[in-house]
C-alpha positions, 0 to 999 in steps of 0.5 A, a space after each residue: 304391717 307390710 305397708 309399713 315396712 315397705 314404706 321404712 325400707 324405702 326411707 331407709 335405703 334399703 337394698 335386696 340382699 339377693 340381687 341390689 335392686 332398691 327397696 325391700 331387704 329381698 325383692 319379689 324376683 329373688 323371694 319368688 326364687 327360693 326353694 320350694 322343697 328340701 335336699 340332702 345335705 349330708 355333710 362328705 366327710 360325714 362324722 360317724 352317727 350323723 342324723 339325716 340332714 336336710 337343707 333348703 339349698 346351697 350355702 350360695 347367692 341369696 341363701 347366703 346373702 340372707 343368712 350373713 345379713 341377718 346374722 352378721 349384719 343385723 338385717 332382722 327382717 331377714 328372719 322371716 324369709 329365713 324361717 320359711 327357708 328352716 320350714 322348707 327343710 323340715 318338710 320330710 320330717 313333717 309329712 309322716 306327722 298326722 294333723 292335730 296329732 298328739 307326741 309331736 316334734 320339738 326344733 331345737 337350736 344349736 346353741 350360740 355363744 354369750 359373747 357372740 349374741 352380746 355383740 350382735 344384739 340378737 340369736 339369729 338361729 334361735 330367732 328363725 328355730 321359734 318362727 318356724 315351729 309357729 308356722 309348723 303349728 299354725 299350719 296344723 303340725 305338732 311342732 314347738 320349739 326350745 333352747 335345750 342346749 347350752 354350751 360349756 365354757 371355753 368353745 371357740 369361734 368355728 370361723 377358720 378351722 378345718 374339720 378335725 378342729 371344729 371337731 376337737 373345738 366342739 367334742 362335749 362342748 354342749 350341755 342339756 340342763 334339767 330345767 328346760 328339759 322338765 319345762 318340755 315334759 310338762 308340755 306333753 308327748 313328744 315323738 323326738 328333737 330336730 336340731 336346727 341351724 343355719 348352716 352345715 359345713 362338716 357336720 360337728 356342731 350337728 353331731 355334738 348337739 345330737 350327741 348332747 340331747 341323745 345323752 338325757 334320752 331325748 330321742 333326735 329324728 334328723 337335723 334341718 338347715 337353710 343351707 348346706 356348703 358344698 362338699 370339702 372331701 377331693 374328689 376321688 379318681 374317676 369323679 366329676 
């Protein structure tokens, strides 16, 4: 399978997305580079309730190249790396689980748009959510993965608001239908949801999916990102 993918990449044309060297969608120096182990990545503002949010790195250089180029540019093998880079994230959420240990962690994607996955072909945060539950799984954890949640019609594109207007955009935007939520039960015990995405920014799309699946009982231990922008908050009188 490597083999072969390396063998397309090369007929293709294909470029790293980290640094432009021919061949592979990401070269042996940048994946050699990415981080082994997860950061803070509280949003500054924080929206009041946030859950603890971790992060494989900055949302910057090859962090960002891969996560525009398999949402933006359809870029699928990129899910991969991508998923190892959720996986890094979820690290501190993982370490208090036991192996093998019954009642364990569900990951659940922030939900995206219909219009927006129509066009792109594909859900690049779900695609990523269901890679790294089964790594979790496969290296002996208590993890699956679900799409709980749904949104309500009328949400818009976050691209170009600021924080009071992804707020406002996402205040109740998000749903727990029963049907998923009876297909989880059925599964076994759970210990708790981490809601995972690509990218934090301000920390509403986070809040709301907390929001949502707190309000059908679903208990949410924290929240996992491959990357978190920089701060927005000015820095105040005295800071670096």
């Amino acid at each position: 399978m490597l083999l072969r993918d390396a063998a397309l990449d090369l007929l293709l044309g294909s470029a790293c997305v980290g640094c432009g060297a021919p061949g592979r969608l990401l070269c042996a120096a940048c994946g050699a580079g990415l981080p082994t182990s997860a950061v803070p990545a509280q949003p500054d503002p924080c929206p009041p309730g946030l859950v603890d949010v971790s992060a494989a790195g900055g949302y910057e250089g090859v962090l960002r190249a891969l996560v525009l180029g398999h949402k933006e540019r359809g870029l699928h093998p990129l899910r991969v790396p991508l998923a190892w880079l959720l996986g890094v994230a979820l690290g501190p959420l993982l370490a208090p689980l036991p192996r093998g240990a019954r009642g364990g962690l569900v990951l659940v994607p922030v939900p995206s748009r219909a219009a927006t996955v129509r066009t792109r072909g594909h859900d690049p945060t779900w695609t990523m959510t269901r890679l790294a539950a089964t790594a979790a799984t496969r290296a002996g954890h208590p993890v699956g993965a679900a799409r709980l949640l749904r949104l309500r019609p009328g949400v818009l594109d976050q691209a170009g608001l600021d924080t009071a207007g992804r707020a406002a955009n996402l205040a109740g935007s998000m749903t727990c239908p029963s049907p998923p939520l009876r297909r989880l039960a059925a599964a076994g015990p759970l210990a708790g949801a981490v809601v995972c995405d690509d990218v934090v920014t301000t920390g509403s799309t986070l809040r709301e999916a907390q929001r949502a699946l707190e309000a059908v009982g679903l208990p949410v231990l924290g929240a996992v990102v491959v990357a978190a922008t920089r701060r927005r908050r000015p820095p105040a009188a005295g800071e670096g």
